[in-house]
BALUMSE-535580 format. One record per atom (N, C-alpha, C): residue number from 1; residue in one letter; atom name; x, y, z. Coordinates in nm, 3 decimals, decimal comma. Layout:
REM BALUMSE-535580
NODE   seq   type   atom         x         y         z
NODE   NUM      a     CA         X         Y         Z
...
***
This chain:
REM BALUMSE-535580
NODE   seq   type   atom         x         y         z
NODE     1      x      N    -2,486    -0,692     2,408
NODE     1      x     CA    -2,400    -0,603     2,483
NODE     1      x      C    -2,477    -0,547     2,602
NODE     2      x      N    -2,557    -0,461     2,592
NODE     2      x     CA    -2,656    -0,371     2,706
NODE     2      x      C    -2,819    -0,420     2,655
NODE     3      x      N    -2,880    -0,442     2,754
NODE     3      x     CA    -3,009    -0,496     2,717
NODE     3      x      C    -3,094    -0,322     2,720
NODE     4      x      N    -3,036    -0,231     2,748
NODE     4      x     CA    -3,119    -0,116     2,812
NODE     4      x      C    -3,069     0,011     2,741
NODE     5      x      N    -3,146     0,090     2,716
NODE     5      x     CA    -3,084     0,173     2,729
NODE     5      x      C    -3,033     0,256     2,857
NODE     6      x      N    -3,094     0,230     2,921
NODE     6      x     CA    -3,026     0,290     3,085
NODE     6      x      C    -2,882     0,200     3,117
NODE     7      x      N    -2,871     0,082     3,121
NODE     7      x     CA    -2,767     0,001     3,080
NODE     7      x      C    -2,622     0,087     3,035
NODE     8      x      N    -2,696     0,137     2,875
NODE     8      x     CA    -2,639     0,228     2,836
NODE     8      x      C    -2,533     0,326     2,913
NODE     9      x      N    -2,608     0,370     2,979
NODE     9      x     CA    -2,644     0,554     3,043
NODE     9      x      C    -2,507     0,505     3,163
NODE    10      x      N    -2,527     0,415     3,212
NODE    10      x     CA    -2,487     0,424     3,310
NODE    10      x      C    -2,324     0,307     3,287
NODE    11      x      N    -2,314     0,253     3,225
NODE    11      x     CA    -2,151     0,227     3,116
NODE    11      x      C    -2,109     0,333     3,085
NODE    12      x      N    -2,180     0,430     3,027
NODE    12      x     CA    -2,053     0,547     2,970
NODE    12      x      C    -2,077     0,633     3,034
NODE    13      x      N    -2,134     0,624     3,199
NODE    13      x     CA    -2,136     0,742     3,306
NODE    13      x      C    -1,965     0,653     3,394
NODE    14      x      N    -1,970     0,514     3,407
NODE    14      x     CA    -1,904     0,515     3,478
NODE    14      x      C    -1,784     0,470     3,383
NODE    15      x      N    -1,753     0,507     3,275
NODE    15      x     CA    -1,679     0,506     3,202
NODE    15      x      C    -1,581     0,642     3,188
NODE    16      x      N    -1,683     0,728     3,193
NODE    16      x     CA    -1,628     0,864     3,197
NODE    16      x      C    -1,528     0,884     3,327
NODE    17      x      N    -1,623     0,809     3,436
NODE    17      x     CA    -1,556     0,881     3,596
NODE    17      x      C    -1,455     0,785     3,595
NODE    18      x      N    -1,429     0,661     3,537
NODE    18      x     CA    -1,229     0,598     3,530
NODE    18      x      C    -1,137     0,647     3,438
NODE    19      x      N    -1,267     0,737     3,330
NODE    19      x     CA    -1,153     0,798     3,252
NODE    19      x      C    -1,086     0,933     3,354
NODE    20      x      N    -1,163     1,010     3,386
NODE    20      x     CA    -1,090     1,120     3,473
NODE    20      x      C    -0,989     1,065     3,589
NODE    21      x      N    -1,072     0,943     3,668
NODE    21      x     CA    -1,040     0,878     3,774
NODE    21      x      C    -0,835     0,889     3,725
NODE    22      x      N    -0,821     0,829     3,612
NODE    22      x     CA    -0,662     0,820     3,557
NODE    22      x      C    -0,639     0,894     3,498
NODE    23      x      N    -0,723     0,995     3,430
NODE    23      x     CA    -0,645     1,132     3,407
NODE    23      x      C    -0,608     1,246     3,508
NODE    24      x      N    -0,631     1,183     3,626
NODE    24      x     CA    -0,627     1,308     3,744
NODE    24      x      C    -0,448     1,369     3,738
NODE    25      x      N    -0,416     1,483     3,764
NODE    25      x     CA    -0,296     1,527     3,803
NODE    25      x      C    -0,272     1,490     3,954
NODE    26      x      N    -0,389     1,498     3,990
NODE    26      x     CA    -0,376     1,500     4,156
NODE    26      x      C    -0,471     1,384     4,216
NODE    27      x      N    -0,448     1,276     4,203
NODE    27      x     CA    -0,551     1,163     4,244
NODE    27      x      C    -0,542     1,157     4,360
NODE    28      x      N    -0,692     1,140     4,444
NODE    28      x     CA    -0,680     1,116     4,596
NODE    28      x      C    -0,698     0,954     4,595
NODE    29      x      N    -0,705     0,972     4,750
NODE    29      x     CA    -0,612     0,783     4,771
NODE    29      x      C    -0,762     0,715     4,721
NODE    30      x      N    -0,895     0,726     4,719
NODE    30      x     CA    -0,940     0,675     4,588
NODE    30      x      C    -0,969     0,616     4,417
NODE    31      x      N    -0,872     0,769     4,358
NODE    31      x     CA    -0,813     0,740     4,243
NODE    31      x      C    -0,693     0,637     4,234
NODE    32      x      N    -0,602     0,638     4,369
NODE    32      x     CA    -0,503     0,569     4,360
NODE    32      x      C    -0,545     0,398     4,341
NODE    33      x      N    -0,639     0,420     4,467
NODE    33      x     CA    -0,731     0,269     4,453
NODE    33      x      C    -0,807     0,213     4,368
NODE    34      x      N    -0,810     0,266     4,272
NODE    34      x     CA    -0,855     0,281     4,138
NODE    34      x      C    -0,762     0,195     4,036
NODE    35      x      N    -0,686     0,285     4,031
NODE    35      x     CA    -0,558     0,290     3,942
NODE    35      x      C    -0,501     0,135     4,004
NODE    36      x      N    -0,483     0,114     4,166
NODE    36      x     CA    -0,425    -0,040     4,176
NODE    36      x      C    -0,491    -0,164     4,126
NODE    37      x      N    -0,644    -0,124     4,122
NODE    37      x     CA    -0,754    -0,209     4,120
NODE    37      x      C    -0,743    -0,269     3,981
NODE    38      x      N    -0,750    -0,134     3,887
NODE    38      x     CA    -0,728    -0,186     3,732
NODE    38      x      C    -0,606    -0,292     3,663
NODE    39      x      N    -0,451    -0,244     3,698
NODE    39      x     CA    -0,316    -0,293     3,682
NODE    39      x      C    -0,374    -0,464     3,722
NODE    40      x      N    -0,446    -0,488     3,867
NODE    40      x     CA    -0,454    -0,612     3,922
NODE    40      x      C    -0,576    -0,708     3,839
NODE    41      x      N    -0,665    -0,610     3,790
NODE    41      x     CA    -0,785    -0,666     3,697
NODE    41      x      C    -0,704    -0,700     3,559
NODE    42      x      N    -0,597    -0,610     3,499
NODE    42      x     CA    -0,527    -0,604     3,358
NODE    42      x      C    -0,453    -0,738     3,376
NODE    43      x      N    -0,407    -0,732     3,484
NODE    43      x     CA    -0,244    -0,888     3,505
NODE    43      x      C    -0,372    -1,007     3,513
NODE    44      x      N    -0,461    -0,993     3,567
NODE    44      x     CA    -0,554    -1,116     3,559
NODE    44      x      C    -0,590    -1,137     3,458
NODE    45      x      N    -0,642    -1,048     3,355
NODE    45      x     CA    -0,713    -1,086     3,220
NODE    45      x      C    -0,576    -1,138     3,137
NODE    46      x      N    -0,448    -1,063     3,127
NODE    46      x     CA    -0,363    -1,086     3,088
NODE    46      x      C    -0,367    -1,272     3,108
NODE    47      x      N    -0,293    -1,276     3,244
NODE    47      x     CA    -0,291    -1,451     3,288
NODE    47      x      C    -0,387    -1,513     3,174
NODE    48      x      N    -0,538    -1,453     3,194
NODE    48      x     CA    -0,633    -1,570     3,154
NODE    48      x      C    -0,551    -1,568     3,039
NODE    49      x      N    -0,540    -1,481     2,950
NODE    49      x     CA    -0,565    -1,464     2,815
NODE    49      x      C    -0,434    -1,588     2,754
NODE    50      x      N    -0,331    -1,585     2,822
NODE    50      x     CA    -0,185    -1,679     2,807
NODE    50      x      C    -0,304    -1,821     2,864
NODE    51      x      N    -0,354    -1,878     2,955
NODE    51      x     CA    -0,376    -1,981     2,984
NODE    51      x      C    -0,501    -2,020     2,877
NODE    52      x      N    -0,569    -1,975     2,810
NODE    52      x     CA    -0,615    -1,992     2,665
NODE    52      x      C    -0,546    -2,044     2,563
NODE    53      x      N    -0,367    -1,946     2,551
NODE    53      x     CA    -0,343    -1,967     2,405
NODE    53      x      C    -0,220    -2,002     2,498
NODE    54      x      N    -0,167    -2,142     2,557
NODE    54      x     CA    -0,096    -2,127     2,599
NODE    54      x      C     0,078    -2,179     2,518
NODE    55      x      N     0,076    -2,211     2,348
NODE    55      x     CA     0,141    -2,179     2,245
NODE    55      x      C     0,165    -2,042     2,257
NODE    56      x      N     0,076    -1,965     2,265
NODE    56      x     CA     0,125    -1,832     2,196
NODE    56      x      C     0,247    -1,742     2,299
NODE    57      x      N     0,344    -1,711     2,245
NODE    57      x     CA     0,431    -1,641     2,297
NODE    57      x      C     0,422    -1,525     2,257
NODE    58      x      N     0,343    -1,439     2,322
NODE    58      x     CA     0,299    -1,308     2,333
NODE    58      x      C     0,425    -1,221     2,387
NODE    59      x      N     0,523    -1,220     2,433
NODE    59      x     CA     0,604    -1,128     2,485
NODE    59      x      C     0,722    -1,104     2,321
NODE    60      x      N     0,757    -1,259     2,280
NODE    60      x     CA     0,808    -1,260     2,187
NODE    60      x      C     0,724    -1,213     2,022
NODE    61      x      N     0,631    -1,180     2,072
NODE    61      x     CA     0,512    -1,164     1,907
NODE    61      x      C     0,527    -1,026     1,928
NODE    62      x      N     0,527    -0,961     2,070
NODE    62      x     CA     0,539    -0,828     2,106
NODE    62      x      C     0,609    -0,773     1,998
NODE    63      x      N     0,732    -0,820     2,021
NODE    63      x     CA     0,873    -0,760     1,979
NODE    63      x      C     0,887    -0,792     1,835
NODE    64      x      N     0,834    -0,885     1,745
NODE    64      x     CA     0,860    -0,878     1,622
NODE    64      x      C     0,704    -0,775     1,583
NODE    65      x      N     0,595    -0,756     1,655
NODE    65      x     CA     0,493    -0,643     1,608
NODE    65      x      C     0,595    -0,527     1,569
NODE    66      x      N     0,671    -0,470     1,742
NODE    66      x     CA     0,710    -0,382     1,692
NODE    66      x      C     0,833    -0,381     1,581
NODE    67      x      N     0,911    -0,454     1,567
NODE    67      x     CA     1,047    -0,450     1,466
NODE    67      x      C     0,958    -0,460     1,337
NODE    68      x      N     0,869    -0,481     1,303
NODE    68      x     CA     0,743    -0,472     1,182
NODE    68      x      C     0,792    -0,343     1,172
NODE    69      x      N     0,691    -0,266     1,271
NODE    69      x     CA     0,651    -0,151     1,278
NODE    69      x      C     0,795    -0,047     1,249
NODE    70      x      N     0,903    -0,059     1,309
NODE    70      x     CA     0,983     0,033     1,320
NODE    70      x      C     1,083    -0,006     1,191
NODE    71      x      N     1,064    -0,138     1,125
NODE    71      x     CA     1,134    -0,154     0,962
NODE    71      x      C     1,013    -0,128     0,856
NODE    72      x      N     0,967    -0,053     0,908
NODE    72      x     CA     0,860     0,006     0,793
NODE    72      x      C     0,781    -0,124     0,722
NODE    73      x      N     0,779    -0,196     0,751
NODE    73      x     CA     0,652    -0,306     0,688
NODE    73      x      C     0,509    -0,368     0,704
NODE    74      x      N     0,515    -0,239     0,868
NODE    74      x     CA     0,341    -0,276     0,885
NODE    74      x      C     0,329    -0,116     0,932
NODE    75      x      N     0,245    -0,104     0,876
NODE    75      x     CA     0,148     0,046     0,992
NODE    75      x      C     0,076     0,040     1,046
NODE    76      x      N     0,036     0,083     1,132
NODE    76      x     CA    -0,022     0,141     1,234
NODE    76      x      C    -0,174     0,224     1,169
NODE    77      x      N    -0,302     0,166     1,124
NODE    77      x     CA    -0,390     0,284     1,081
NODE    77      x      C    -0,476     0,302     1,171
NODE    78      x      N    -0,522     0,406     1,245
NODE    78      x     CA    -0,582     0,448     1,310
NODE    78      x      C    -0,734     0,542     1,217
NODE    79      x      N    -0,808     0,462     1,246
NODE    79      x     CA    -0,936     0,491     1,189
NODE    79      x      C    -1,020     0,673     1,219
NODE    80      x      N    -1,014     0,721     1,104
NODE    80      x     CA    -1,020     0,877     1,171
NODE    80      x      C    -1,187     0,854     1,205
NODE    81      x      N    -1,309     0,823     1,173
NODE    81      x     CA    -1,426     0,808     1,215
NODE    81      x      C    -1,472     0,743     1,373
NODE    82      x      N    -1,336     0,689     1,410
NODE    82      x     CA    -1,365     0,621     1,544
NODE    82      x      C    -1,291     0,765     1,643
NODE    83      x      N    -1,282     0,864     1,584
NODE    83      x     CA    -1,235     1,000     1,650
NODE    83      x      C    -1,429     1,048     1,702
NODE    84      x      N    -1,464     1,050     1,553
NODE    84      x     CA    -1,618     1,143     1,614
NODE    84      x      C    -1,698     0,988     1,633
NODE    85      x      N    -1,711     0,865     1,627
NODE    85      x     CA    -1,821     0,806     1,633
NODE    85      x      C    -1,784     0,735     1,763
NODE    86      x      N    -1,917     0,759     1,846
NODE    86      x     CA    -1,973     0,744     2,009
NODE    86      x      C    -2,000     0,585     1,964
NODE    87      x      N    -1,964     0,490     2,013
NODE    87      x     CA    -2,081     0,381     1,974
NODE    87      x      C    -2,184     0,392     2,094
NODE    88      x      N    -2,117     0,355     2,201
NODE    88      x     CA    -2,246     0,386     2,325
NODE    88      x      C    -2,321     0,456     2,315
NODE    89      x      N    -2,246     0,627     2,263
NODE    89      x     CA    -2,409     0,759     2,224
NODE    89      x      C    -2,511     0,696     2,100
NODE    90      x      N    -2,401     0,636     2,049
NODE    90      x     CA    -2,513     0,613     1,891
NODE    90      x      C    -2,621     0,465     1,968
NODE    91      x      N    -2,576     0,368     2,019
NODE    91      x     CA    -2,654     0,253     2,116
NODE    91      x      C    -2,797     0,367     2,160
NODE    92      x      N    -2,749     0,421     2,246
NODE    92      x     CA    -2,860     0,551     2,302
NODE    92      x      C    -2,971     0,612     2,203
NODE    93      x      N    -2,873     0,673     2,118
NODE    93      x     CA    -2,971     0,767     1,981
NODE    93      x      C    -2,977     0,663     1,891
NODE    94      x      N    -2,976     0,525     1,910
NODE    94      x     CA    -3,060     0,486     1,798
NODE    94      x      C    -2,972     0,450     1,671
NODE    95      x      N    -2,870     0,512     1,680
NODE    95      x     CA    -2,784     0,516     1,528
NODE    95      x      C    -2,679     0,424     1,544
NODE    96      x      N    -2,703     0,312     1,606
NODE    96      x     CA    -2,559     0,235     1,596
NODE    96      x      C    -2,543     0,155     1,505
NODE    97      x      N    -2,690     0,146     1,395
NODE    97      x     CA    -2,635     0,082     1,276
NODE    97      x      C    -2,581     0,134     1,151
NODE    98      x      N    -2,592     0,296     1,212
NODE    98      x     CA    -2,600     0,349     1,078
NODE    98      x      C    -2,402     0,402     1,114
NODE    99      x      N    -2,401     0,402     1,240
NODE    99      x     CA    -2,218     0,454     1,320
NODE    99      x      C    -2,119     0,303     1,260
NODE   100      x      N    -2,221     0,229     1,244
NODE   100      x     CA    -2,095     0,079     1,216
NODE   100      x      C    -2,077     0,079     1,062
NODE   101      x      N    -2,168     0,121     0,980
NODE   101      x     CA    -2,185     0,154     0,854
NODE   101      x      C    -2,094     0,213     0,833
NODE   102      x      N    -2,028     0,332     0,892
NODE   102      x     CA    -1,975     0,405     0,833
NODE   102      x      C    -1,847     0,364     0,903
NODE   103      x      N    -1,827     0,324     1,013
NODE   103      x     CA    -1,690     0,234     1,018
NODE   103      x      C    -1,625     0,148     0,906
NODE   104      x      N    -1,711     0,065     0,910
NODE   104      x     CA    -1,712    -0,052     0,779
NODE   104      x      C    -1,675     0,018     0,610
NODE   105      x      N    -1,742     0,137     0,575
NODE   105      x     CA    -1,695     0,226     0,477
NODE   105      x      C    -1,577     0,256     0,479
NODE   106      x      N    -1,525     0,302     0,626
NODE   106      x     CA    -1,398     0,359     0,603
NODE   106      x      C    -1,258     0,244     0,623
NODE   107      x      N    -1,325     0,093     0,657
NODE   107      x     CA    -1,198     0,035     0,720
NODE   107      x      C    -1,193    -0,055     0,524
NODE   108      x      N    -1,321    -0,057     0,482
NODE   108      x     CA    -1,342    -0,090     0,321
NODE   108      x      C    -1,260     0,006     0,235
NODE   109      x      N    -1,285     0,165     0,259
NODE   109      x     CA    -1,172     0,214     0,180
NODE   109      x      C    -1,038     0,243     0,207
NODE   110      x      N    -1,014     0,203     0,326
NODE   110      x     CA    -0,871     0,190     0,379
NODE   110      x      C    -0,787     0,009     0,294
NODE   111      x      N    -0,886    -0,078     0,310
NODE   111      x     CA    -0,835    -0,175     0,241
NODE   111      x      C    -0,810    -0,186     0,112
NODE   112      x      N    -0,915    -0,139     0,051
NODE   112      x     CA    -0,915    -0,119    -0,115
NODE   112      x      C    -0,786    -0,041    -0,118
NODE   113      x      N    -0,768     0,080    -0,038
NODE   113      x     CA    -0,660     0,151    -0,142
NODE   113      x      C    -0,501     0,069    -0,111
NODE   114      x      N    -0,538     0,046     0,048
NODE   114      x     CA    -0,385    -0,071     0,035
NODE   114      x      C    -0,381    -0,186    -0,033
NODE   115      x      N    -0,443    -0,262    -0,101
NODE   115      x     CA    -0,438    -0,327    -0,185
NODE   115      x      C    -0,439    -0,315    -0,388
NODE   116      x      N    -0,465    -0,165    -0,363
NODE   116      x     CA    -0,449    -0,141    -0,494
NODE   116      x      C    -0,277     0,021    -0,516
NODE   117      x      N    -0,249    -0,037    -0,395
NODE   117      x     CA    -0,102     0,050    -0,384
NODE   117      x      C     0,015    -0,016    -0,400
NODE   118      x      N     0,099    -0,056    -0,514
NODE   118      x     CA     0,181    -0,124    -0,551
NODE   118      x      C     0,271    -0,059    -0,456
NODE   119      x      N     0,305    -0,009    -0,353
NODE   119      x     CA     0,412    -0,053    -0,262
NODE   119      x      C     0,352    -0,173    -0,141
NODE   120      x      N     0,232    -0,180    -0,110
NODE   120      x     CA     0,214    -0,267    -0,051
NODE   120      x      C     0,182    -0,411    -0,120
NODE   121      x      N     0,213    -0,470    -0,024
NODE   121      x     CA     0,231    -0,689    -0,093
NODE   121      x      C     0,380    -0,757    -0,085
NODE   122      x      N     0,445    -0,637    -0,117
NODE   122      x     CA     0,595    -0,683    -0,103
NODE   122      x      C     0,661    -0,717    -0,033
NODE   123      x      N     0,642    -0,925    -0,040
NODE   123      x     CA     0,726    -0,969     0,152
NODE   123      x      C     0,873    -1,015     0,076
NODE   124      x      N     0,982    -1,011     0,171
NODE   124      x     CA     1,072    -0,998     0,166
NODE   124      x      C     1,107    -1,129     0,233
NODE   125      x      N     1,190    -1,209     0,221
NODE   125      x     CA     1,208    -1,364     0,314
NODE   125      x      C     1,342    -1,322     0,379
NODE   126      x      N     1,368    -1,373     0,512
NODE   126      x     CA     1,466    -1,330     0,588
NODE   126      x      C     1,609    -1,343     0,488
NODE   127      x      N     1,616    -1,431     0,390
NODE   127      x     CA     1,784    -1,352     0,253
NODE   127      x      C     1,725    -1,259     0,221
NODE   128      x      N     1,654    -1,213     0,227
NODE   128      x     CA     1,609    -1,068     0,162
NODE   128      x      C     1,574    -1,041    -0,005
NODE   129      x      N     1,530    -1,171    -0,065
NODE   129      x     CA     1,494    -1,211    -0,187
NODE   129      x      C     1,345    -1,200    -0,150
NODE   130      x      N     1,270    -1,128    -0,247
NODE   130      x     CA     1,112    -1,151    -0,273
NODE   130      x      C     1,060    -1,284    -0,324
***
């Protein structure tokens, strides 16, 4: 990833200034140039990403993610440790093996308990017979 720690330092310096850069209320025509720069970098990676998988129908996978999501058969878990854990600060201080550790703990007891929760497993085939 970063050979440096200065490497480091200076990814989540200029990480910070695109995060404000698009959180501005009031962006000057910099931020704006910002903000066009990214959308035009996003539609490019996008492109690549379709001329890779160019089977995959991503607009249509979109839409059955969400009809998952909104017929209650997939959730959404959002990992509460990726709230306090920095990986870049921990890269810096040294602790990024001990910050993935404890990712890995929590995405391990997130699986264990959905797999040992008899409402989850239950697929349904479009007749609606298990």
């Amino acid at each position: 990833m970063f050979s440096t720690p200065e490497e480091v330092r200076i990814a989540l310096i200029q990480n910070r200034l695109a995060r404000l850069s698009l959180e501005s209320n009031n962006p000057t025509p910099k931020d704006i140039e910002f903000q066009r720069e990214l959308r035009e970098m996003n539609a490019h990676q996008y492109e690549e990403f379709k001329k890779q998988w160019p089977t995959l129908d991503v607009e249509n996978a979109q839409k059955e993610f969400e009809s998952a999501v909104k017929a209650g058969l997939l959730e959404i878990h959002r990992f509460e440790i990726m709230g306090a854990e920095n990986i870049g600060a921990s890269q810096l201080a040294g602790t990024f093996q001990q910050s993935m550790e404890k990712i890995a703990d929590e995405f391990a007891g997130v699986i264990m308990h959905t797999v040992s929760d008899s409402r989850t497993g239950r697929v349904l085939t479009r007749s609606g017979h298990r």
